[in-house]
Backbone as CSV, one residue per row, in Angstrom:
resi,resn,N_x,N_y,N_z,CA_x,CA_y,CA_z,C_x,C_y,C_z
1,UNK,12.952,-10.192,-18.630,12.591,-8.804,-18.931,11.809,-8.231,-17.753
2,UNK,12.436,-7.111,-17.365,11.065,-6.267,-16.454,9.969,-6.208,-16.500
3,UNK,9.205,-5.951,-15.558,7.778,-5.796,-15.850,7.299,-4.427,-14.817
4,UNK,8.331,-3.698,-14.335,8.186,-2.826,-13.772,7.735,-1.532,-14.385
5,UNK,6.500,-0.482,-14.210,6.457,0.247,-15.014,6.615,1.224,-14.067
6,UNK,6.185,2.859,-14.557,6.235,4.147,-13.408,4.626,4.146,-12.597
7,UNK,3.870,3.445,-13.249,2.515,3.345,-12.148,2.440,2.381,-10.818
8,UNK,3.538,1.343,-11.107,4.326,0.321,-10.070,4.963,1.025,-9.033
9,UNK,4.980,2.115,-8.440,6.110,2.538,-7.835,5.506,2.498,-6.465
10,UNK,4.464,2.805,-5.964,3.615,1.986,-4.734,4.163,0.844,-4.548
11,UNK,4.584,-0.229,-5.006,4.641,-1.628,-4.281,5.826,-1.639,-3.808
12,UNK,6.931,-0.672,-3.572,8.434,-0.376,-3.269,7.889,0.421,-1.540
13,UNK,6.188,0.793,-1.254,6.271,1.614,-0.626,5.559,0.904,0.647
14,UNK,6.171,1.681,2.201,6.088,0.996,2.851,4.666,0.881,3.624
15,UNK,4.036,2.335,3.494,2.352,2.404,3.804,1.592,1.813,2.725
16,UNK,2.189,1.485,1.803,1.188,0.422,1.089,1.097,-1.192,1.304
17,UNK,2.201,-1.350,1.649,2.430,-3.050,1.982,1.354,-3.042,3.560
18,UNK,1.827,-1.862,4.830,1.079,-1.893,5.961,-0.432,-1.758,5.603
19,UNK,-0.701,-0.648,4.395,-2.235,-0.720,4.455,-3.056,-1.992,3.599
20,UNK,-2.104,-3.057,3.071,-2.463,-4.140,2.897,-2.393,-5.273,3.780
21,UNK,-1.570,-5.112,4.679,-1.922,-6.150,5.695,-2.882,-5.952,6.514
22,UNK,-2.961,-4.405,6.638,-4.434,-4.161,7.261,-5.772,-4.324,6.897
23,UNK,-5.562,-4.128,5.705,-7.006,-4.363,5.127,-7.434,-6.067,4.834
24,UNK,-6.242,-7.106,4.733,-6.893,-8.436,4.780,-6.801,-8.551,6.739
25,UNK,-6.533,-7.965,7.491,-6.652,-8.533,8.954,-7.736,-8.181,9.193
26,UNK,-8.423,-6.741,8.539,-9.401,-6.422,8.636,-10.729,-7.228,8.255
27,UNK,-10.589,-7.614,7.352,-11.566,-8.689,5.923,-11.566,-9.901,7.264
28,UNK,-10.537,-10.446,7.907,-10.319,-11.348,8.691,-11.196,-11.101,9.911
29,UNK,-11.049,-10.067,10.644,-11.665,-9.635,12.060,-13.010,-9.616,11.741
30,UNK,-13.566,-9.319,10.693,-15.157,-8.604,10.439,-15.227,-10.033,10.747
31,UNK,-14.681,-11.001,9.555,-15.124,-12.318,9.589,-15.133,-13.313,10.664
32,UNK,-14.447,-13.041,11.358,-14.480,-13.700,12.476,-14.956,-13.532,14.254
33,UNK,-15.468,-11.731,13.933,-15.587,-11.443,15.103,-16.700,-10.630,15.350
34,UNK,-17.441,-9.998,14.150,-18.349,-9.361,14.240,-19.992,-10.195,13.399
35,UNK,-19.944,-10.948,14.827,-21.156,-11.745,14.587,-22.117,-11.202,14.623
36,UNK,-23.749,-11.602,13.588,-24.825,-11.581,13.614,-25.511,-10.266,14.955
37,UNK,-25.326,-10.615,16.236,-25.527,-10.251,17.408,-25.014,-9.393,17.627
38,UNK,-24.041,-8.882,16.881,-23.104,-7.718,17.286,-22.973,-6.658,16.213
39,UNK,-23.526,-7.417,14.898,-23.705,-6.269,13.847,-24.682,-6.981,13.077
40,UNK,-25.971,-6.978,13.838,-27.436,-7.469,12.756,-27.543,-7.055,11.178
41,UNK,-26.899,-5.708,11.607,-27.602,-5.336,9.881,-25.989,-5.424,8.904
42,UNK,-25.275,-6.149,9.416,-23.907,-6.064,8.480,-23.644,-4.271,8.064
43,UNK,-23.907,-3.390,8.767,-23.282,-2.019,8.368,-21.885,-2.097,8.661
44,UNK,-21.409,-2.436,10.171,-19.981,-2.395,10.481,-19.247,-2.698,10.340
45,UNK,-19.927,-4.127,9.210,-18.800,-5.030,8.098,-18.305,-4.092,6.855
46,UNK,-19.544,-3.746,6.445,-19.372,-2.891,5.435,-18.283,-1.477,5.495
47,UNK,-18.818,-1.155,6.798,-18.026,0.127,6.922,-16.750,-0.070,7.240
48,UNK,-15.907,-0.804,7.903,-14.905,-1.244,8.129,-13.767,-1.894,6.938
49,UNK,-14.658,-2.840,6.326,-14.128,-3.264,4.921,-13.816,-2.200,4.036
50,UNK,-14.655,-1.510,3.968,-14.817,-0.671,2.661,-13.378,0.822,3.439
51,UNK,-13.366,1.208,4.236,-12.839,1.942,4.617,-10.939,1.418,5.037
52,UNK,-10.990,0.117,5.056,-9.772,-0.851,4.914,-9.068,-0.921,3.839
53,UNK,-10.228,-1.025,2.806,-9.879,-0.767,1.090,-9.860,0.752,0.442
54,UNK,-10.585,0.966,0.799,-10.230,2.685,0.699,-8.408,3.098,1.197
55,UNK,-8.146,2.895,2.311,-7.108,2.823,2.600,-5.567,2.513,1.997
56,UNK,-5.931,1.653,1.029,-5.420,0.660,0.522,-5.235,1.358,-1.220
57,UNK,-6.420,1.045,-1.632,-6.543,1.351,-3.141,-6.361,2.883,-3.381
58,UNK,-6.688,3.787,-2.717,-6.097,5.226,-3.021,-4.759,5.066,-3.054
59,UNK,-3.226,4.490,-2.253,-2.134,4.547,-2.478,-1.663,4.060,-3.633
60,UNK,-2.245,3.379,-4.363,-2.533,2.538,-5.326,-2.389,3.865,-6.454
61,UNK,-4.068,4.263,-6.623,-4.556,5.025,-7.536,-3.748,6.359,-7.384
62,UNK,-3.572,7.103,-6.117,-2.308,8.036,-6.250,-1.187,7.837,-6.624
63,UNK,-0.384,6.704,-6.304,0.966,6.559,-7.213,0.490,6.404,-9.133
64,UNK,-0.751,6.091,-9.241,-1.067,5.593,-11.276,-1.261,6.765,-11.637
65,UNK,-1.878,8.154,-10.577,-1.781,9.543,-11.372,-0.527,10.728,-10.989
66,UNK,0.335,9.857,-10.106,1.425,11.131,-10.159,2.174,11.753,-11.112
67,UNK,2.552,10.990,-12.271,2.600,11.411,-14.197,2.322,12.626,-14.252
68,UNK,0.879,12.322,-14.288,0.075,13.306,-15.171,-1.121,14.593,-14.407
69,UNK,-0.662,14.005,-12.586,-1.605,15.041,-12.024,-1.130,15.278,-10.250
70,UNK,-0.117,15.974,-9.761,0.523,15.830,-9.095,-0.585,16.568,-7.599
71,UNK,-1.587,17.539,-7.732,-2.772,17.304,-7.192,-3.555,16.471,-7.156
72,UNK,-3.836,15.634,-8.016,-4.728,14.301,-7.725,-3.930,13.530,-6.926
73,UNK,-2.669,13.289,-7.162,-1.725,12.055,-6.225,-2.022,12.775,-4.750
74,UNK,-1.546,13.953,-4.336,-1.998,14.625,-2.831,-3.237,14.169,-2.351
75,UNK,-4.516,14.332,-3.031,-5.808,14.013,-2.644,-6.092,12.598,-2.451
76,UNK,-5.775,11.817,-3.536,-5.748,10.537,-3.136,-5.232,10.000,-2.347
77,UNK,-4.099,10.824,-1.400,-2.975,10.252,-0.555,-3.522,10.818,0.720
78,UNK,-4.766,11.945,0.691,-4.940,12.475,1.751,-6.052,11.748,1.968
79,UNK,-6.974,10.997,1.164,-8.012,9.858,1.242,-8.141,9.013,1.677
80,UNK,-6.939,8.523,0.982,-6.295,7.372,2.220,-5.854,7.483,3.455
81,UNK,-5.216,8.373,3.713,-4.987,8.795,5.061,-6.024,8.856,6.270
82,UNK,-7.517,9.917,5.248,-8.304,9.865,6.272,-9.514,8.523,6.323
83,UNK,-9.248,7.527,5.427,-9.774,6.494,5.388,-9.468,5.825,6.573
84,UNK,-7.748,5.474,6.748,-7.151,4.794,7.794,-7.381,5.969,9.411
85,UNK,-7.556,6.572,9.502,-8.103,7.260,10.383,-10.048,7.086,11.083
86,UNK,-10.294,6.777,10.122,-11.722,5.975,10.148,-11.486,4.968,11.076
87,UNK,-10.847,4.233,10.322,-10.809,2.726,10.267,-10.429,2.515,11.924
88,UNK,-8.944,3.494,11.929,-8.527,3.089,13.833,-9.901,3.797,14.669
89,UNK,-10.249,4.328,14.272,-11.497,5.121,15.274,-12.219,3.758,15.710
90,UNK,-12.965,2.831,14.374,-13.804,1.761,14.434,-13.141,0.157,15.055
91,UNK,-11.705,0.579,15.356,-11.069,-0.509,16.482,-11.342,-0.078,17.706
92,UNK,-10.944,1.437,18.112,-10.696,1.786,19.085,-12.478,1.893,19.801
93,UNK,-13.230,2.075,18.764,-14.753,1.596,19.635,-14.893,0.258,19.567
94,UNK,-14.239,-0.355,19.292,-14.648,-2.284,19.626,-14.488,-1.796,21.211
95,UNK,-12.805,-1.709,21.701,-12.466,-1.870,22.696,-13.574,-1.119,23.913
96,UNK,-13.734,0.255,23.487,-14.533,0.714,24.523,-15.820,0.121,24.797
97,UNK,-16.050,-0.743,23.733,-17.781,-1.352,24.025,-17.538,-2.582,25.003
98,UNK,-16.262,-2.575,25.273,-16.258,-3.834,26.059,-15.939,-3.116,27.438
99,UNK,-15.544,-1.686,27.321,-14.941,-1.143,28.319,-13.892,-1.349,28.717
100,UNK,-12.733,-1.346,27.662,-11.353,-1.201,27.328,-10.900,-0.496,26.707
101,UNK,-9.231,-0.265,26.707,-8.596,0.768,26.155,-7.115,0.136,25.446
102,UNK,-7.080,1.047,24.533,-6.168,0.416,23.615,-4.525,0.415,24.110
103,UNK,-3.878,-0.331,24.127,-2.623,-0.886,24.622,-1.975,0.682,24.696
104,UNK,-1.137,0.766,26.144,-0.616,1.715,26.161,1.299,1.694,25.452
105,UNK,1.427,2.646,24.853,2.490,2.447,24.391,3.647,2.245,24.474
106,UNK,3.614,2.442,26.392,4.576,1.788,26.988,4.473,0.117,27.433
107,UNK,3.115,-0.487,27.296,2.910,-1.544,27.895,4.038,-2.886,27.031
108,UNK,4.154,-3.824,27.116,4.729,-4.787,27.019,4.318,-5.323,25.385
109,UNK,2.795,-5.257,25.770,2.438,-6.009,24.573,2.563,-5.105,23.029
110,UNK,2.806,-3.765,23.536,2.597,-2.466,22.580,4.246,-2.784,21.844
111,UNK,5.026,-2.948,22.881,6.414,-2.707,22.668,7.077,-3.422,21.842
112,UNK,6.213,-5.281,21.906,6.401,-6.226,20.962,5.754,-6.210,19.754
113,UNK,4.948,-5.354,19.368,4.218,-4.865,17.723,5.150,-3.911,17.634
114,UNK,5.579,-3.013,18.247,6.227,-1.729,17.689,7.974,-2.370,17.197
115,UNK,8.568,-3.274,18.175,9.484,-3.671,17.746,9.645,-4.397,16.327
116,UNK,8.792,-4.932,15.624,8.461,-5.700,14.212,8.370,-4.410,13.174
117,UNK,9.588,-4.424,12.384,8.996,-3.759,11.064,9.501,-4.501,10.143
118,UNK,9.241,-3.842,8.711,8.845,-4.454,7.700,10.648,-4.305,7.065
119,UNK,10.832,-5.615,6.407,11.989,-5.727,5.455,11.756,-4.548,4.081
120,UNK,12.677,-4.241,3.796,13.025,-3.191,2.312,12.789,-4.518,1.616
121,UNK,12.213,-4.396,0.085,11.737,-5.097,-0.839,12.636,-4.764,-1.739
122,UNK,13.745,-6.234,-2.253,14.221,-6.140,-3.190,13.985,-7.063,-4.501
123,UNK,13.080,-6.168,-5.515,12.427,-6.439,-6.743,13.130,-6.431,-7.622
124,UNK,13.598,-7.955,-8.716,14.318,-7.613,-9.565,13.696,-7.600,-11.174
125,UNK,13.164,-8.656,-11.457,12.524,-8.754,-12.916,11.112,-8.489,-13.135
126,UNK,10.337,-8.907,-12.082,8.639,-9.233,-11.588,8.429,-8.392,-10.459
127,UNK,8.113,-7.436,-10.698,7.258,-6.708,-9.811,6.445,-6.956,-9.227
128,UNK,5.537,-6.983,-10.140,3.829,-7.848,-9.475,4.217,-9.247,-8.791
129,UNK,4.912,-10.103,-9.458,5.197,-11.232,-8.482,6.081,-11.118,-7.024
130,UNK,6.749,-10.532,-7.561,7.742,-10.170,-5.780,7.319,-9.353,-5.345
131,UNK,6.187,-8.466,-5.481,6.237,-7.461,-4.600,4.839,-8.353,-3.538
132,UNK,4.265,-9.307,-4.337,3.152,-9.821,-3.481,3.507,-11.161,-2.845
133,UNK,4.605,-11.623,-3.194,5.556,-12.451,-2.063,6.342,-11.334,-1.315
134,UNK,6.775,-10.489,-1.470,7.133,-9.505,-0.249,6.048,-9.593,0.785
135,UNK,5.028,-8.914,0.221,3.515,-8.611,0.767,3.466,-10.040,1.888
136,UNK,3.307,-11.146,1.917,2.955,-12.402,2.623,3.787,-12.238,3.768
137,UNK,5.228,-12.043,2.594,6.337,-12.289,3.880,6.342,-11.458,5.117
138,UNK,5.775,-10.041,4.790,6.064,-9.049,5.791,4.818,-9.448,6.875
139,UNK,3.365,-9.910,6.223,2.077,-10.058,6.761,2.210,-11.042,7.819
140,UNK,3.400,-11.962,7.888,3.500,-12.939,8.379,3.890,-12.670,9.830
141,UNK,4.725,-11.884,9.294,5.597,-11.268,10.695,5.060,-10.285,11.971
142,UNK,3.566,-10.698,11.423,2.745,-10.168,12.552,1.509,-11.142,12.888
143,UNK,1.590,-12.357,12.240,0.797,-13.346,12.007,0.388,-13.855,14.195
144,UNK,1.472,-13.361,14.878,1.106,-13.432,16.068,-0.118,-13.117,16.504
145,UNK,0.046,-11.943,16.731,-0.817,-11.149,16.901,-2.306,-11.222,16.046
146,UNK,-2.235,-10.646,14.693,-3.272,-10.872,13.636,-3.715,-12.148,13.372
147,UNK,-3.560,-13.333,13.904,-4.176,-14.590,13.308,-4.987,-14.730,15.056
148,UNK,-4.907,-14.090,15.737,-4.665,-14.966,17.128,-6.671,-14.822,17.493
149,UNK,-7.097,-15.678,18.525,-8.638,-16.382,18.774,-8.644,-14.671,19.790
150,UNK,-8.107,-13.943,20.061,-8.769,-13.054,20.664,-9.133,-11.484,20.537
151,UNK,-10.000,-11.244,19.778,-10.225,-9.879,19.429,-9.653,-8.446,20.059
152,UNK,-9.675,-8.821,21.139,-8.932,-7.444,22.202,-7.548,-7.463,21.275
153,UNK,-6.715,-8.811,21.461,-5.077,-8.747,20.586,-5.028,-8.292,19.495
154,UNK,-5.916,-8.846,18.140,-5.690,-8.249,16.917,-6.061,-7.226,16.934
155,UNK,-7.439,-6.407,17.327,-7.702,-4.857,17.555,-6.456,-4.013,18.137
156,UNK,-5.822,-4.740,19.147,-4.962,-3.668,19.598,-3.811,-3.385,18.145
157,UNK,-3.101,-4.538,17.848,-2.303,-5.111,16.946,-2.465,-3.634,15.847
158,UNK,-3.528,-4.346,15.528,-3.893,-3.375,13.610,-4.111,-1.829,14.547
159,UNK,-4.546,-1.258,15.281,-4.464,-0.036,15.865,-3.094,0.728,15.755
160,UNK,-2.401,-0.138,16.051,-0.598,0.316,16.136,-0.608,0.205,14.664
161,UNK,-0.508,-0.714,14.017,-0.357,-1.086,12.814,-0.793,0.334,11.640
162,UNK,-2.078,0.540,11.722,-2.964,1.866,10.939,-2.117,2.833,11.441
163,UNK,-1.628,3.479,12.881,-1.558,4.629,12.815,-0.121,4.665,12.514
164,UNK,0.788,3.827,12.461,1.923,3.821,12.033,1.890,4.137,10.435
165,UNK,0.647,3.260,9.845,0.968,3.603,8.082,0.119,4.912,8.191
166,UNK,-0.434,5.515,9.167,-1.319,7.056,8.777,-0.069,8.089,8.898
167,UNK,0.889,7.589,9.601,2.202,8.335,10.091,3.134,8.409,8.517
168,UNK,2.799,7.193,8.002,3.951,7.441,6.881,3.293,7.992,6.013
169,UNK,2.197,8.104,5.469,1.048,8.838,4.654,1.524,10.171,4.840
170,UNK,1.389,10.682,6.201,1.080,12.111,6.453,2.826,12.376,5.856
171,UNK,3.904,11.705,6.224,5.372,12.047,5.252,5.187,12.131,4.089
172,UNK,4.414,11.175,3.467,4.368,11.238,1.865,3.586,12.123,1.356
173,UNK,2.870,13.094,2.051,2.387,14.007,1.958,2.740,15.294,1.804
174,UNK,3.620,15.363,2.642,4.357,16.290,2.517,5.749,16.566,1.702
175,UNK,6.118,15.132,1.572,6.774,15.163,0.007,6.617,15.550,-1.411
176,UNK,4.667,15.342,-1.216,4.655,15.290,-2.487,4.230,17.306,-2.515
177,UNK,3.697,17.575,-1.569,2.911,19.121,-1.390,4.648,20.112,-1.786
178,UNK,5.965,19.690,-1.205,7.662,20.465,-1.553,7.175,19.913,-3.079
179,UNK,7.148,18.991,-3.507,7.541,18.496,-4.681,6.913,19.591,-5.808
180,UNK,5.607,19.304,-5.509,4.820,20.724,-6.022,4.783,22.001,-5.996
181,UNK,5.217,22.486,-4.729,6.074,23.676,-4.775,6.872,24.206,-5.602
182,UNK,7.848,22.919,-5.505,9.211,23.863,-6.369,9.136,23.319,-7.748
183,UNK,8.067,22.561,-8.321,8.230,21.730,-10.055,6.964,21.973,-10.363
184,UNK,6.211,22.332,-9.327,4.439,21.933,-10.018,4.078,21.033,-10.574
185,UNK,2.724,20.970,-11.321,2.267,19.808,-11.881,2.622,19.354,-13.165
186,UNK,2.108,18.725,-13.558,2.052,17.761,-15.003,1.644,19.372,-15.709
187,UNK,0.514,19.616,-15.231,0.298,20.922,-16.613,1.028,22.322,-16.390
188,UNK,1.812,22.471,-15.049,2.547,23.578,-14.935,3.899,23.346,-16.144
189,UNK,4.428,22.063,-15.299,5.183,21.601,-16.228,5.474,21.683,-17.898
190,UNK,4.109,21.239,-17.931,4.031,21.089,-19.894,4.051,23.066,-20.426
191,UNK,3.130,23.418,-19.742,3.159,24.981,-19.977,4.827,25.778,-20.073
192,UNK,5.500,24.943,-19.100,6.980,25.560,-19.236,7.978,25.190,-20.568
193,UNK,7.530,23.681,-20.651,8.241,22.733,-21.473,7.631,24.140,-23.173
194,UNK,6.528,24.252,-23.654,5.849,24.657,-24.371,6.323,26.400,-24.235
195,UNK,6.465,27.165,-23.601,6.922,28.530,-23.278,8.320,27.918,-24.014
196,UNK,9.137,27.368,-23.437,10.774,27.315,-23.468,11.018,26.918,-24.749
197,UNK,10.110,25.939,-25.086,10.009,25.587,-27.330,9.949,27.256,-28.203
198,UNK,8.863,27.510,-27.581,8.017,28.594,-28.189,9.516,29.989,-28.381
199,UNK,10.386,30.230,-26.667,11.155,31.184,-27.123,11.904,30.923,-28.285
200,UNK,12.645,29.385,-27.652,13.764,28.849,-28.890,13.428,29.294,-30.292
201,UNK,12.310,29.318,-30.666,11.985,29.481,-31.930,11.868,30.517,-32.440
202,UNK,11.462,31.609,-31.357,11.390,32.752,-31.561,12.942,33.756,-31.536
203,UNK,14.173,32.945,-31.018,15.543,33.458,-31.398,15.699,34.536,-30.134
204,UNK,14.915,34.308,-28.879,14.847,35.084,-27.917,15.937,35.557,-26.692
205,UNK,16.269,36.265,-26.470,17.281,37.008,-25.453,16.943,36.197,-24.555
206,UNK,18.309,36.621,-23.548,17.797,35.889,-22.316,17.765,37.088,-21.613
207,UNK,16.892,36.404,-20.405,16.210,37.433,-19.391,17.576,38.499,-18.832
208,UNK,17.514,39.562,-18.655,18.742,40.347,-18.017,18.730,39.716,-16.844
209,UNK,17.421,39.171,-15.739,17.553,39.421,-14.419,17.586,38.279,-13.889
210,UNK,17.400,36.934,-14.782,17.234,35.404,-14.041,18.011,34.681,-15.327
211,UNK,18.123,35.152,-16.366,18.826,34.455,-17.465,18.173,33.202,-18.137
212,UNK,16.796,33.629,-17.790,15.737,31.861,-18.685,15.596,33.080,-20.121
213,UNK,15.336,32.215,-20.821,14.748,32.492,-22.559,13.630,33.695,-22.108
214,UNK,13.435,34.606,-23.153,12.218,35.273,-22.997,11.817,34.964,-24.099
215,UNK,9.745,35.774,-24.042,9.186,35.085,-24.861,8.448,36.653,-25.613
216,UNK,8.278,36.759,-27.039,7.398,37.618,-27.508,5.932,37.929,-26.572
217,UNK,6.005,39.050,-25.874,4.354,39.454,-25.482,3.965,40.837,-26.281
218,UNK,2.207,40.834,-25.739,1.991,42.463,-26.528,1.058,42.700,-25.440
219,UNK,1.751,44.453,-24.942,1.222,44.967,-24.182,0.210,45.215,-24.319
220,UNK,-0.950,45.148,-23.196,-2.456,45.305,-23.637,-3.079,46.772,-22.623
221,UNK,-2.667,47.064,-21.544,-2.743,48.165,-21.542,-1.389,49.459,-21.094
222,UNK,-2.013,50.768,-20.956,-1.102,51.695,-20.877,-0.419,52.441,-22.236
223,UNK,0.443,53.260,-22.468,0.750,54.162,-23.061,1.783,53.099,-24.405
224,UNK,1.456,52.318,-23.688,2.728,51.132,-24.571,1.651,49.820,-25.109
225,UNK,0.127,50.287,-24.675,-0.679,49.266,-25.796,-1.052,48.931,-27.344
226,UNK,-0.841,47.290,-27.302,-0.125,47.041,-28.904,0.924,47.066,-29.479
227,UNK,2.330,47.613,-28.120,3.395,47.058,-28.492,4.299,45.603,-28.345
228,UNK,4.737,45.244,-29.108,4.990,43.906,-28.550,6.566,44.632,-27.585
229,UNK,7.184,43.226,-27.092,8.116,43.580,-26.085,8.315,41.809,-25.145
230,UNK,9.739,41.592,-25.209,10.558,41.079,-24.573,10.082,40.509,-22.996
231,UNK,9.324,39.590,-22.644,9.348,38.884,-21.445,9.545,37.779,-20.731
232,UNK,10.035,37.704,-19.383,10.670,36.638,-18.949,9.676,35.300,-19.220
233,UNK,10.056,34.118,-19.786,9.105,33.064,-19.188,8.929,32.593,-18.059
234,UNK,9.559,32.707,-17.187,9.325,32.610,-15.840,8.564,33.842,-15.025
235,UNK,7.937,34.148,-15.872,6.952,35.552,-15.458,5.834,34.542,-14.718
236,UNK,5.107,34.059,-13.484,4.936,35.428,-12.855,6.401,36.128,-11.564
237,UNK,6.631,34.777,-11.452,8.603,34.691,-10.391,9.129,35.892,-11.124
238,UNK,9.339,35.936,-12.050,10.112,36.710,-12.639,9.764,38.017,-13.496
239,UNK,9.654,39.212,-12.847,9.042,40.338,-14.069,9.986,40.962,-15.114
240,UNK,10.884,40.639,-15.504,11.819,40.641,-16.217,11.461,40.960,-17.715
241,UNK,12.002,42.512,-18.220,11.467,42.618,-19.322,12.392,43.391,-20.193
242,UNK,12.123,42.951,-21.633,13.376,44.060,-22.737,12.845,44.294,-23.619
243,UNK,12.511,45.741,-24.239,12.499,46.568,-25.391,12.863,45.742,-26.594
244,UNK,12.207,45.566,-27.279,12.239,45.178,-28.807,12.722,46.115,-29.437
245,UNK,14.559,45.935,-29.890,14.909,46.779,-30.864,14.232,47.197,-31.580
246,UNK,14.823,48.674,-32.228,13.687,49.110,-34.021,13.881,47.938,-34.650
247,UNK,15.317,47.677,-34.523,15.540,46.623,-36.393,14.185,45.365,-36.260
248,UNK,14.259,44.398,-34.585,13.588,43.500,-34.650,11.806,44.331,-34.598
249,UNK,11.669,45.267,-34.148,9.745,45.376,-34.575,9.832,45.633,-36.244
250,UNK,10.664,45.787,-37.031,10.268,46.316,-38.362,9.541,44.656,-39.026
251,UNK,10.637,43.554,-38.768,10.110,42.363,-38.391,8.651,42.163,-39.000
């Protein structure tokens, strides 16, 4: 039996698998590279970690409210985004404290991270289980680089790595901002679903000028206040309006 639900739909996605390999290389680098001497008061552990997971768990928490709140999924997706934007800032000052610069994108070593991407995940019964053996498998495939004794390599590594998943963020962003455009949200939605009941019931014409259901209104001001009268549900798109026969106001 499946175990796939519609809040699962992140683990199919490909800035979520990258902002999880980033965030354990990250958990990894603090641990291994930002010694005592180099961050006394543990802030840059903190800030780094926490901004790794931030990264991470908003793609998460935006795919569990796209249902029911298609502005919250944007914000959370733009959170993450500017989380992982943090995060490369706080590589790209490792390097300069040493008085280095981050791999140029033509260089050799840039060309061999950029050439590695990630396999499509094919999930059949277990979600949660294959999608976190996906997860290993893909993590692995950079295990060069990210496992390796020299900080300059994995900094450069996860640098490419972040701004590549900030790159697919900023797409899914803009997927979801059309998406909202032309369907709106969970409560635009329900408001339509609820209008379109409401005409049915009411035995309503269709619009002369767009042809959706109209709905009983009553004019509130002008020479025609307190009459009821014929309007589009797709009002405000649509100003579309018809005269209530005599027979139907006697009603």
């Amino acid at each position: 039996m499946a175990t796939f639900d519609s809040t699962s739909g992140y683990r199919r996605l490909d800035s979520w698998i990258l902002a999880s390999i980033v965030q354990f290389a990250t958990y990894r680098f603090c641990e291994k590279f930002l010694t005592r001497k180099l961050d006394p008061t543990g802030r840059q552990y903190d800030q780094m970690t926490q901004a790794a997971r931030s990264g991470k768990v908003n793609i998460v928490e935006g795919s569990a409210r796209s249902a029911t709140s298609k502005e919250t999924e944007m914000k959370l997706t733009d959170v993450a985004r500017a989380s992982l934007n943090e995060l490369v800032s706080d590589y790209e000052d490792w390097l300069l404290r040493q008085g280095l610069v981050p791999w140029h994108k033509n260089s050799e070593e840039a060309k061999a991270v950029f050439a590695v991407w990630l396999n499509k995940p094919d999930y059949k019964d277990d979600w949660v289980y294959e999608s976190c053996v996906h997860l290993l498998k893909q993590q692995s495939r950079f295990d060069k680089w990210l496992h390796s004794d020299d900080s300059v390599t994995v900094a450069n590594c996860l640098i490419i790595l972040i701004r590549r998943s900030i790159k697919m963020l900023a797409g899914q962003l803009q997927t979801q901002v059309e998406t909202f455009e032309q369907k709106g949200g969970f409560r635009e939605q329900l408001t339509q679903m609820r209008t379109a009941a409401k005409a049915k019931n009411e035995n309503a014409p269709a619009c002369p000028i767009c042809g959706k259901p109209m709905t009983l209104r009553k004019a509130t001001t002008g020479k025609n206040a307190g009459n009821k009268f014929w309007g589009c549900t797709g009002y405000p798109e649509c100003m579309g309006i018809k005269n209530i026969d005599k027979l139907d106001s006697n009603k």
